[in-house]
VMD Tcl script that draws the C-alpha trace (Angstrom):
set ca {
  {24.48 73.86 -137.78}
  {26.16 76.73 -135.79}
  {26.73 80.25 -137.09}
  {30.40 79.78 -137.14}
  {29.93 76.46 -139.38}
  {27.34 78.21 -141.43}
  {29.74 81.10 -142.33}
  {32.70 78.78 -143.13}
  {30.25 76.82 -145.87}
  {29.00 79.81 -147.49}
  {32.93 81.07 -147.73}
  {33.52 77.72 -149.21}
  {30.84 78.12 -151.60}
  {32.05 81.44 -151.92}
  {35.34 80.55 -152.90}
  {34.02 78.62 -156.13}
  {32.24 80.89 -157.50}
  {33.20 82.85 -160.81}
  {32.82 86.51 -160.30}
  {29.70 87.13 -162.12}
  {28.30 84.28 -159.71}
  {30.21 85.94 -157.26}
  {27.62 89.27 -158.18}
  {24.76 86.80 -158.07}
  {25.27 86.10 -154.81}
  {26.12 89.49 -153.71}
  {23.25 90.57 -155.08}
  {21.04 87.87 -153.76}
  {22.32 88.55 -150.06}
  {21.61 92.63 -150.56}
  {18.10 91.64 -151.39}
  {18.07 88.96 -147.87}
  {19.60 91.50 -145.98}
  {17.09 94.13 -147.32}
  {13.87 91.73 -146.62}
  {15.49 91.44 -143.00}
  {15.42 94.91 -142.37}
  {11.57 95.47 -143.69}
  {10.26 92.87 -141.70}
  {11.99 93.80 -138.42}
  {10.10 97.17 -138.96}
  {6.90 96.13 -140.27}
  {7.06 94.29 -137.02}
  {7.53 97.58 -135.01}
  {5.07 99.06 -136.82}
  {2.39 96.52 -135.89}
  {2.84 96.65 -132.18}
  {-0.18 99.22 -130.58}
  {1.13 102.70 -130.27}
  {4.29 102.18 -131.53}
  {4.46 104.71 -133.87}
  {3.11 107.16 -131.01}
  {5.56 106.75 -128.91}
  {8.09 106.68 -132.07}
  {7.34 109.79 -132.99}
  {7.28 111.90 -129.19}
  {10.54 110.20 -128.38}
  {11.83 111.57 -131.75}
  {10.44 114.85 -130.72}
  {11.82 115.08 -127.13}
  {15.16 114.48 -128.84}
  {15.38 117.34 -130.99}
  {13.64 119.44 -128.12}
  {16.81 118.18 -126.25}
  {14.56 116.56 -123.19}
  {17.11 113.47 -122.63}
  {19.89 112.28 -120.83}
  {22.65 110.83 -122.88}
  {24.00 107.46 -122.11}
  {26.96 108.43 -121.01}
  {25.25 110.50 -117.60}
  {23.03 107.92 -117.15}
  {26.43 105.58 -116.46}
  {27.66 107.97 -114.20}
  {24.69 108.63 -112.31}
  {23.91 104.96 -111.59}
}
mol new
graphics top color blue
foreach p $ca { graphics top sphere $p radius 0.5 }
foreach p [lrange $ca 0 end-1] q [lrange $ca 1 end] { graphics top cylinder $p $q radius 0.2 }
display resetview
């Protein structure tokens, strides 16, 4: 099942739901969408000098040592 058919079940779904299910499910998706989010990082974190580099490119921003996006479009 595509994306597109998976969203149109879970609005059907969706649409029989009282509203304290309603909250369930609300609830239920905050905590998925949550879990998503901790995992992607843990993931980050576990790659070999990630945090390293994390935390000098976090430095060199504040110390202003970058090129924003923007020249970087109009150089190239």
């Amino acid at each position: 099942m595509n994306r597109v058919k998976i969203r149109q079940q879970i609005e059907e779904y969706l649409e029989q739901l009282s509203p304290e299910r309603l909250l369930v499910a609300a609830d239920f998706l905050a905590y998925l969408a949550a879990r998503e989010e901790n995992d992607a990082t843990e993931e980050l974190l576990n790659i070999p000098g990630f945090q390293e580099v994390f935390e000098k490119a976090k430095k060199n921003v504040e110390e202003g040592k970058v090129i924003s996006v923007d020249k970087l479009k109009r150089k190239y």
